[in-house]
C-alpha positions in Angstrom: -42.1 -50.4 -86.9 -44.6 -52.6 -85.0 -42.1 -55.2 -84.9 -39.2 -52.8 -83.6 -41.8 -51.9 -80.9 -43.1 -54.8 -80.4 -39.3 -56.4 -79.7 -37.9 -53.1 -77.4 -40.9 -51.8 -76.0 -42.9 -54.8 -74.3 -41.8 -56.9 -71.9 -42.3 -59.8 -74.1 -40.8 -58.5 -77.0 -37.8 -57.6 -74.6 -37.5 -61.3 -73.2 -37.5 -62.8 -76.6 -34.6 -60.9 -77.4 -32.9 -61.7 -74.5 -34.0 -65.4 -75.5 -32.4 -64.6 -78.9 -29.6 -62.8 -78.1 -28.9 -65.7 -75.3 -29.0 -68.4 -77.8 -26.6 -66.7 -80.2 -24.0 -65.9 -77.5 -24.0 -69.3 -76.2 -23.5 -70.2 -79.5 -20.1 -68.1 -79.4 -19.3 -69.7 -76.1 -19.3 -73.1 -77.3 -16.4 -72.0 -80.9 -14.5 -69.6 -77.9 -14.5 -72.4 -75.8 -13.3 -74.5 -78.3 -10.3 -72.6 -80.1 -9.1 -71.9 -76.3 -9.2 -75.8 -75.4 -6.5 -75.7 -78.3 -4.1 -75.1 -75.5 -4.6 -78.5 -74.1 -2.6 -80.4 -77.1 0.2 -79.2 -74.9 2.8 -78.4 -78.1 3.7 -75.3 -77.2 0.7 -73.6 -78.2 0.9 -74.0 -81.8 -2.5 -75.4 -82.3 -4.1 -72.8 -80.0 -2.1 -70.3 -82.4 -3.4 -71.6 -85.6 -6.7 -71.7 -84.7 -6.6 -68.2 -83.1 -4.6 -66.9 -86.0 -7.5 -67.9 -88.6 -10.5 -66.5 -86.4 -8.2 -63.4 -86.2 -7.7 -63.2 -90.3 -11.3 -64.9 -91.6 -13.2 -61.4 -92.7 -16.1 -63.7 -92.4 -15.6 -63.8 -88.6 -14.4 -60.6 -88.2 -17.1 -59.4 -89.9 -19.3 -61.2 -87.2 -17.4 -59.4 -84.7 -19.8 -56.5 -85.0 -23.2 -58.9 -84.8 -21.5 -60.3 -81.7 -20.8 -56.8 -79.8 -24.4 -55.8 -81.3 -26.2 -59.3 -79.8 -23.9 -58.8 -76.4 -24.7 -54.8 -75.8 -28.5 -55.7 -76.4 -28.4 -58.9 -74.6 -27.2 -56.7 -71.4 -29.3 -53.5 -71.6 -32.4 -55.6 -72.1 -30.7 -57.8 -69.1 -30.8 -55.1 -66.9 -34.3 -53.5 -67.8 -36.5 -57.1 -67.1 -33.8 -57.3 -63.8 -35.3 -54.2 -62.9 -38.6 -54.9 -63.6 -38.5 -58.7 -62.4 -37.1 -57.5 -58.7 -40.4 -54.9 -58.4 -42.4 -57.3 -59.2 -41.1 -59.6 -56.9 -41.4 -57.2 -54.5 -45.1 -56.9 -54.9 -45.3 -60.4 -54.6 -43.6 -61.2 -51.3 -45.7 -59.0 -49.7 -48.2 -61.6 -50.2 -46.6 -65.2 -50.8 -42.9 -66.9 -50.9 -41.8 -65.8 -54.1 -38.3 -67.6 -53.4 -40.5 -70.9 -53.4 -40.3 -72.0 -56.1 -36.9 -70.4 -57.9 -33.3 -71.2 -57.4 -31.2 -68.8 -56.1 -29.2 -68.1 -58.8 -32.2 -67.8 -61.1 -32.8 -64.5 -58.8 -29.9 -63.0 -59.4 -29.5 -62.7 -63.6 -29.0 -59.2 -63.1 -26.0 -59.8 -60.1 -24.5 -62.6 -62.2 -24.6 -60.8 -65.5 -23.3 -57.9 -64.2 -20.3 -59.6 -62.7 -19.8 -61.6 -66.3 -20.5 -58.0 -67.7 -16.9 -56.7 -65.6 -15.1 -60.1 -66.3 -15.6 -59.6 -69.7 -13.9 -55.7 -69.7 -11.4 -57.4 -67.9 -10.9 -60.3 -70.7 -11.3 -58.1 -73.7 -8.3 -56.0 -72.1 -6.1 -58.4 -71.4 -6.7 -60.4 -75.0 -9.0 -58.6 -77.4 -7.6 -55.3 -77.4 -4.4 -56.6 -77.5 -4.4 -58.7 -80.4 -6.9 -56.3 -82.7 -5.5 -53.0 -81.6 -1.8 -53.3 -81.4 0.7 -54.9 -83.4 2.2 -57.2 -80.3 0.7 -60.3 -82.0 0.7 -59.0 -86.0 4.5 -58.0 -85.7 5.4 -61.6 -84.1 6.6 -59.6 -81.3 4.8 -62.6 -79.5 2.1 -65.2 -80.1 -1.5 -64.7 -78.7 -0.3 -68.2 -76.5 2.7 -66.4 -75.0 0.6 -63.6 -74.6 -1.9 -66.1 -72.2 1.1 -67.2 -70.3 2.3 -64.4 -69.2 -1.0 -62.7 -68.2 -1.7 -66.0 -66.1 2.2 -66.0 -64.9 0.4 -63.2 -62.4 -2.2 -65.3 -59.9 -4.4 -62.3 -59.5 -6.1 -62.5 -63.4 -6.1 -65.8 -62.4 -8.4 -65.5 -59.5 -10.4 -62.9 -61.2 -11.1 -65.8 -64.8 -12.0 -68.1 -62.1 -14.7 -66.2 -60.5 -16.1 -65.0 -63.9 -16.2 -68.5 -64.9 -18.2 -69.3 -61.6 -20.6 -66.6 -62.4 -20.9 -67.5 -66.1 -21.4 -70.8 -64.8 -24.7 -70.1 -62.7 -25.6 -67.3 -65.1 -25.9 -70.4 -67.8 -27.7 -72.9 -65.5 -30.9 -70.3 -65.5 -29.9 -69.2 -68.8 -29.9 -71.6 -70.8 -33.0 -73.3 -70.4 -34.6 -70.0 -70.2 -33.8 -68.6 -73.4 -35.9 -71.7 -75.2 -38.2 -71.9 -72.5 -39.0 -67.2 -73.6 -39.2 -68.8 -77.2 -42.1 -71.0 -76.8 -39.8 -74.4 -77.3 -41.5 -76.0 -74.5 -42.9 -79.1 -74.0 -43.1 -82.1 -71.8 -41.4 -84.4 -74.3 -38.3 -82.7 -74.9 -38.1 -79.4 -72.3 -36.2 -82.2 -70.0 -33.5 -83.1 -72.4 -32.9 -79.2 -72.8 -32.8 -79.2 -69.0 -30.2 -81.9 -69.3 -28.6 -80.6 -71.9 -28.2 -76.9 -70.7 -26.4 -78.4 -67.4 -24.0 -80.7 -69.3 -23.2 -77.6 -71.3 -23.2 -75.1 -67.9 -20.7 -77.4 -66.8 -18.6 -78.8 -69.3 -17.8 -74.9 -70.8 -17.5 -73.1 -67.5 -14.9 -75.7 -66.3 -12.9 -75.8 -69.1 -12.6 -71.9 -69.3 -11.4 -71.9 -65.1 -9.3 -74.6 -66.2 -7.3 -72.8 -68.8 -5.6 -69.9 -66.4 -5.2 -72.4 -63.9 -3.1 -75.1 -65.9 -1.1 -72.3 -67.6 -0.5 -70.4 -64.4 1.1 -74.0 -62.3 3.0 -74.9 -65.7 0.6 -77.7 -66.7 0.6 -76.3 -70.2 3.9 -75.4 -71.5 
């Protein structure tokens, strides 16, 4: 019980699960990000469909399906509590210094940022999720989760809308990333740069190749 208060009570506790619940989803980001880059082999999607096909059918991973819903819903509710309490405080603060001194501006605006990914994501599980788990378009062979991606991205409007997300998951990493280690106490003069380092690299590298997906399928670059 101390522990459960401990971790949704304080504002500690509540920033270490964000730190955890961070860490775990970016762990997600990196095998989604993967299995997606699939499409790249350019062969008609049949790798893409493979791979999709056996994280759709592993009971292992769908099993994980549930941890991941559970890690995202309390990685966004305690998200937007420390937003709220982070932008009083601020507050409080400005009235005496410049509390935009010494923080990016993005680093400010978690809660903007996340909320943005937060309608993205609706928008993505529509389109993909819901389609593939809760209808038979893709078990029935009616089509393939690939064909499925080129006609959503036929339209340029989903297309604009991934793009933006992607921006915003972007910036929402840059902070993110090395924040979530930073909350857990791995922090240190030695190595906190090459988590810097890393985090950017990995900011970078993912959010591009996720913008870059709708946008090769939707000008034919993928066939």
């Amino acid at each position: 019980m101390k522990l459960f208060s401990f971790l949704f009570t304080s504002t500690i506790g509540r920033k270490w699960l964000m730190g955890l619940t961070g860490l775990f989803l970016i762990s997600f980001l990196l095998v989604h990000c993967g299995v997606n880059a699939c499409i790249f082999f350019n062969d008609g999607g049949e790798t893409f469909n493979m791979a999709a096909e056996f994280m759709g059918t592993n009971w292992i991973i769908r099993s994980m399906e549930f941890v991941l819903f559970a890690g995202l819903l309390l990685h966004i509710f305690q998200g937007l509590y420390l937003w709220k309490f982070n932008t009083e405080a601020r507050k409080k603060r400005y009235s005496v210094s410049a509390g935009s001194a010494n923080s990016t501006w993005y680093s400010r605006s978690m809660g903007i940022l996340g909320t943005l990914l937060l309608l993205f994501l609706v928008v993505h599980l529509k389109d993909f999720w819901v389609t593939s788990r809760f209808t038979d378009v893709i078990t029935s062979g009616e089509k393939t989760l690939f064909q499925e991606m080129k006609e959503v991205f036929a339209n340029p409007l989903p297309v604009v809308v991934y793009v933006l997300g992607c921006v915003s998951l972007l910036y929402h990493l840059l902070h993110g990333f090395q924040s979530a280690f930073q909350t857990l106490g791995i922090n240190h003069k030695s190595y906190t740069p090459i988590i810097q380092s890393t985090g950017k690299i990995f900011s970078v590298v993912v959010s591009l190749l996720f913008a870059a997906m709708p946008v090769a399928m939707h000008l034919g670059w993928i066939q």
